[in-house]
MARLUM-730344 format. One record per residue: residue number from 0; residue in three letters; x, y, z of N, C-alpha, C, CB in turn. Coordinates in nm, 2 decimals. Glycine has a CB too. Layout:
n, res, nu, nv, nw, cau, cav, caw, cu, cv, cw, cbu, cbv, cbw
NUM, ALA, X, Y, Z, X, Y, Z, X, Y, Z, X, Y, Z
...
//
This chain:
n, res, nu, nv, nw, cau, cav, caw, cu, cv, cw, cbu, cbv, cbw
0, UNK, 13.88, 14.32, 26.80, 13.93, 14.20, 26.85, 13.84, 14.13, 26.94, 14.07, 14.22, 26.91
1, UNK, 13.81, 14.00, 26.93, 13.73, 13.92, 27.01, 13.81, 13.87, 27.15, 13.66, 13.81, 26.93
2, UNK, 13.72, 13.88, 27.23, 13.75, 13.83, 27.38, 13.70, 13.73, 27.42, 13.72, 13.92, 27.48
3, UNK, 13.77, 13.57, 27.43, 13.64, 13.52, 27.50, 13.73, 13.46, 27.63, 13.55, 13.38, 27.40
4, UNK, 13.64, 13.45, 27.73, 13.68, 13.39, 27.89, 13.56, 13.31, 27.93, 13.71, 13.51, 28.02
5, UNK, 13.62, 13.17, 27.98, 13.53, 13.01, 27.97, 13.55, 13.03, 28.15, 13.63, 12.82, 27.87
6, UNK, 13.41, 12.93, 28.20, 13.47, 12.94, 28.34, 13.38, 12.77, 28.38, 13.41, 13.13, 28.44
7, UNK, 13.41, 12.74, 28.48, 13.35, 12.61, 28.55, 13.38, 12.62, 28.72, 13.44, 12.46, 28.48
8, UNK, 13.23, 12.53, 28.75, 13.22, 12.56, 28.84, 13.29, 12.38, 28.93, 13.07, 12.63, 28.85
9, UNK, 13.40, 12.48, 29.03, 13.47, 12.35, 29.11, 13.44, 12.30, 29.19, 13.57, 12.35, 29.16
10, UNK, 13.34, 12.37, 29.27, 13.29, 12.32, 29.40, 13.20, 12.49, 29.45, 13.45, 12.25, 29.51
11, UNK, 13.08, 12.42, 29.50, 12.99, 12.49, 29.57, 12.95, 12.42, 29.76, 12.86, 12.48, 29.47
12, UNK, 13.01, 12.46, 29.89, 12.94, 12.50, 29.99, 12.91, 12.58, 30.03, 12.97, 12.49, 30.05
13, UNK, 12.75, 12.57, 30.03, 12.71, 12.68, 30.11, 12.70, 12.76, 30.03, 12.79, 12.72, 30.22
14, UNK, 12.77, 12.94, 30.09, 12.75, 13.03, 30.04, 12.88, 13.06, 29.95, 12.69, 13.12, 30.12
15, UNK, 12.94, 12.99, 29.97, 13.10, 13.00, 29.89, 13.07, 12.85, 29.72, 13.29, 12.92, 30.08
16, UNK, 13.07, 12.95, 29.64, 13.11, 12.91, 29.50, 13.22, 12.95, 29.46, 13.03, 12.95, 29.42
17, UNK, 13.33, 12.85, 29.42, 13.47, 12.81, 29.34, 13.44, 12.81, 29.20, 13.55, 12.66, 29.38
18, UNK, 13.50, 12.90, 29.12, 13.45, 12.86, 28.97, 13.64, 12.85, 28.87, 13.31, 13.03, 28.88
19, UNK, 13.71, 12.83, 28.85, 13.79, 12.83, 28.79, 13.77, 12.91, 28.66, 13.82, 12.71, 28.78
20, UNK, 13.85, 12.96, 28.60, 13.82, 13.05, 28.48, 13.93, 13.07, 28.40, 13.78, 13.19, 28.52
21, UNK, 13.94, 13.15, 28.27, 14.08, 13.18, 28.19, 14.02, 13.23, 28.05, 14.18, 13.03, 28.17
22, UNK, 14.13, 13.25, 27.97, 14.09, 13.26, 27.81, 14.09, 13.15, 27.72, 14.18, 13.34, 27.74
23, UNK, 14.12, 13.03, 27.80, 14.13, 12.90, 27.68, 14.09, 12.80, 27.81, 14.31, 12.88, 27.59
24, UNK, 14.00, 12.72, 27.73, 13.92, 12.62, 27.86, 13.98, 12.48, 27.84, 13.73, 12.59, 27.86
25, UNK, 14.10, 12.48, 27.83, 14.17, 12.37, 27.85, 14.33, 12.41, 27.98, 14.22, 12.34, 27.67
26, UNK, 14.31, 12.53, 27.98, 14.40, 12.61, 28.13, 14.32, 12.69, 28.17, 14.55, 12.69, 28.10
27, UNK, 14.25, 12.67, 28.20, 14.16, 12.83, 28.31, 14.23, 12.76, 28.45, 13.90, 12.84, 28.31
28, UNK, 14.34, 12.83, 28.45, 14.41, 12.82, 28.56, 14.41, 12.89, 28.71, 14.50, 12.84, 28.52
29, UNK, 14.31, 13.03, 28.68, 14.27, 13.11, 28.76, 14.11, 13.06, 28.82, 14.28, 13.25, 28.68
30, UNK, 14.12, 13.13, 28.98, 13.99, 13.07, 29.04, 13.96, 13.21, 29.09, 14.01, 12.93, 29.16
31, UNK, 13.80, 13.17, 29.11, 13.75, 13.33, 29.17, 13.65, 13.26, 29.25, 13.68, 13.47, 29.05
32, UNK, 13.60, 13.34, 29.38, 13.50, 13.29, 29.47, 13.43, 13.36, 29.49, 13.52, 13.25, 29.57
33, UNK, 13.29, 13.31, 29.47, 13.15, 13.38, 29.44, 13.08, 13.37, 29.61, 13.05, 13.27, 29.29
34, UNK, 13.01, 13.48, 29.67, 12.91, 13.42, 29.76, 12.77, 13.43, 29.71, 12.93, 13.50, 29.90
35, UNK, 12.77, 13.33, 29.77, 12.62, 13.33, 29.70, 12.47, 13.40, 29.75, 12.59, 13.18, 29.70
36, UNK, 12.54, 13.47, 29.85, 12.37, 13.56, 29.91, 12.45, 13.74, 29.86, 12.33, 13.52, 30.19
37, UNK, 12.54, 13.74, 29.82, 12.58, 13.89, 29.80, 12.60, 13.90, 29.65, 12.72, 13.93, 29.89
38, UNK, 12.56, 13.78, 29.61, 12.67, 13.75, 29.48, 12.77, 13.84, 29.44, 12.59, 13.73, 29.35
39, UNK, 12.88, 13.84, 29.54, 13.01, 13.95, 29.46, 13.11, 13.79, 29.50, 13.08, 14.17, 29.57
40, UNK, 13.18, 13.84, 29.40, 13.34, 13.79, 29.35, 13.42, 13.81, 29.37, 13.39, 13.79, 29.26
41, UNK, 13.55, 13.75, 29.37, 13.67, 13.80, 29.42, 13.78, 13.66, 29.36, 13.65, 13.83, 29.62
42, UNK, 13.88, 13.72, 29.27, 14.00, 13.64, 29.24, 14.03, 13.63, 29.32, 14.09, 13.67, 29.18
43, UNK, 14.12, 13.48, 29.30, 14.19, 13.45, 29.45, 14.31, 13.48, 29.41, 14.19, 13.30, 29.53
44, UNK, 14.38, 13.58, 29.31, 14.48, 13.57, 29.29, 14.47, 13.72, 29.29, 14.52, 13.48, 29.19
45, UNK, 14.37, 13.75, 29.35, 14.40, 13.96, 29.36, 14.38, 14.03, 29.28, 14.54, 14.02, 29.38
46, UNK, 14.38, 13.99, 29.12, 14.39, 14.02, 29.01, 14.27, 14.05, 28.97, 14.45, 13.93, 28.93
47, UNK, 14.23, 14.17, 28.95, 14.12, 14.28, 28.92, 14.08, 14.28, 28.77, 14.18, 14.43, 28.96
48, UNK, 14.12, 14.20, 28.71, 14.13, 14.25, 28.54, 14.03, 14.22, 28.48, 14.23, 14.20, 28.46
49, UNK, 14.01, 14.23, 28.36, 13.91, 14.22, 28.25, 13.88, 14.12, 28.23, 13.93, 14.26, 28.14
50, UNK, 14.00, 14.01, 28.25, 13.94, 13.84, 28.25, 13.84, 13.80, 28.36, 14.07, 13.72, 28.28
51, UNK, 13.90, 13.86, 28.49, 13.83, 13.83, 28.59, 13.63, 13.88, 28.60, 13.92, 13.88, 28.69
52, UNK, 13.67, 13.97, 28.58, 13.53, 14.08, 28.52, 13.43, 14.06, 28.45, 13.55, 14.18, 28.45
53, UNK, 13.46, 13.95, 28.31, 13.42, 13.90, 28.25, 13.33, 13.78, 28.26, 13.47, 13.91, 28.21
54, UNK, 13.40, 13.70, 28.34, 13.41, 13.60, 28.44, 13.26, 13.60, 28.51, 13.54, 13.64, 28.53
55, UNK, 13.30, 13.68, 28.61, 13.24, 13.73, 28.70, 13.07, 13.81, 28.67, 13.33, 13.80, 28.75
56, UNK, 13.14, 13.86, 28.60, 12.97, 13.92, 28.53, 12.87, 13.82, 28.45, 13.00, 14.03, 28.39
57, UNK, 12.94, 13.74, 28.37, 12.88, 13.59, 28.27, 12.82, 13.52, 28.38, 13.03, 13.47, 28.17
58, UNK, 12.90, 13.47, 28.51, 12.79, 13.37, 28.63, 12.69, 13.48, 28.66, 12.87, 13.31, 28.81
59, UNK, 12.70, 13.57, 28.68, 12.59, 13.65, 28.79, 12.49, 13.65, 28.66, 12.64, 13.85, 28.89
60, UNK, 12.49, 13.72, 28.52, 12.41, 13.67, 28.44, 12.31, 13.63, 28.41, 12.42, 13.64, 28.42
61, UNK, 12.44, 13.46, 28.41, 12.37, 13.33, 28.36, 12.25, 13.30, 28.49, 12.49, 13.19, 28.34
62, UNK, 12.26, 13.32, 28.65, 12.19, 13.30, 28.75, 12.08, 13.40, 28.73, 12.26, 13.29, 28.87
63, UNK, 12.12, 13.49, 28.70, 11.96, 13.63, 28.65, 11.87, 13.53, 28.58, 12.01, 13.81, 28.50
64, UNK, 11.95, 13.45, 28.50, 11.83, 13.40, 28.37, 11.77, 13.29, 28.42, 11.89, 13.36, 28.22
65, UNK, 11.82, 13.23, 28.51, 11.81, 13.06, 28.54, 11.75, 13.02, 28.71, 12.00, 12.98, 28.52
66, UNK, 11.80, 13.11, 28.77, 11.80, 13.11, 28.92, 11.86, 12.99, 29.02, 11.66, 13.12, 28.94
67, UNK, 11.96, 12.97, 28.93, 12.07, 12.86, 28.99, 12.23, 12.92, 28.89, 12.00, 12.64, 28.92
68, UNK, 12.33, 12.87, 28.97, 12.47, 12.88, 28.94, 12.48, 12.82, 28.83, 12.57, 12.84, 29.05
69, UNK, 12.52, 12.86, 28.70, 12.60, 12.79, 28.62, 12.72, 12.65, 28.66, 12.66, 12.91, 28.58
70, UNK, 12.71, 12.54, 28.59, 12.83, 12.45, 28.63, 12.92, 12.52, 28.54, 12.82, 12.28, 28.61
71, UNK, 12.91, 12.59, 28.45, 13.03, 12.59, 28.33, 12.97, 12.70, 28.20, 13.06, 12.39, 28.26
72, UNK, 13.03, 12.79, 28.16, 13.05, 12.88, 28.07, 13.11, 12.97, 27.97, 13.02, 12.91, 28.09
73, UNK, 13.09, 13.05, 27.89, 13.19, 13.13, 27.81, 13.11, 13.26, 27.80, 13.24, 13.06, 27.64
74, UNK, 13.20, 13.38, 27.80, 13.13, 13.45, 27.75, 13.27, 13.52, 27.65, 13.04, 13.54, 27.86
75, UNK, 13.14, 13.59, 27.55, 13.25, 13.66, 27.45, 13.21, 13.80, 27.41, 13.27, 13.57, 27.30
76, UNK, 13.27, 13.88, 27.35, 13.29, 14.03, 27.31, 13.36, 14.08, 27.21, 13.33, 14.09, 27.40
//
């Protein structure tokens, strides 16, 4: 079974990145906040899960490859 989770970025100050996220990028209703000198993550909804994970792993990534934050992405599995 394929997994995919889309994410966009809402706003960046500073060291705090907002990316909204979900399984369908017409509700990625869920937000997660990235710092940007530790790059770790954290739902703001507490929620530890595989969406979030996925999420989360696809920005840190996409910035390995690019050396800037993603505005917007998918990743799949």
């Amino acid at each position: 079974m394929a997994s995919l989770v889309y994410f966009k970025k809402e706003s960046q100050d500073g060291a705090v990145i907002r990316y909204s996220f979900g399984e369908d990028p017409a509700t990625m209703t869920r937000l997660l906040t990235m710092n940007a000198y530790t790059r770790t993550a954290q739902p703001d909804d507490g929620n530890l899960d595989y969406t979030f994970l996925k999420a989360s792993r696809k920005i840190n990534a996409v910035y390995d490859e690019r050396a800037q934050w993603p505005d917007r992405g998918m990743s799949a599995s």
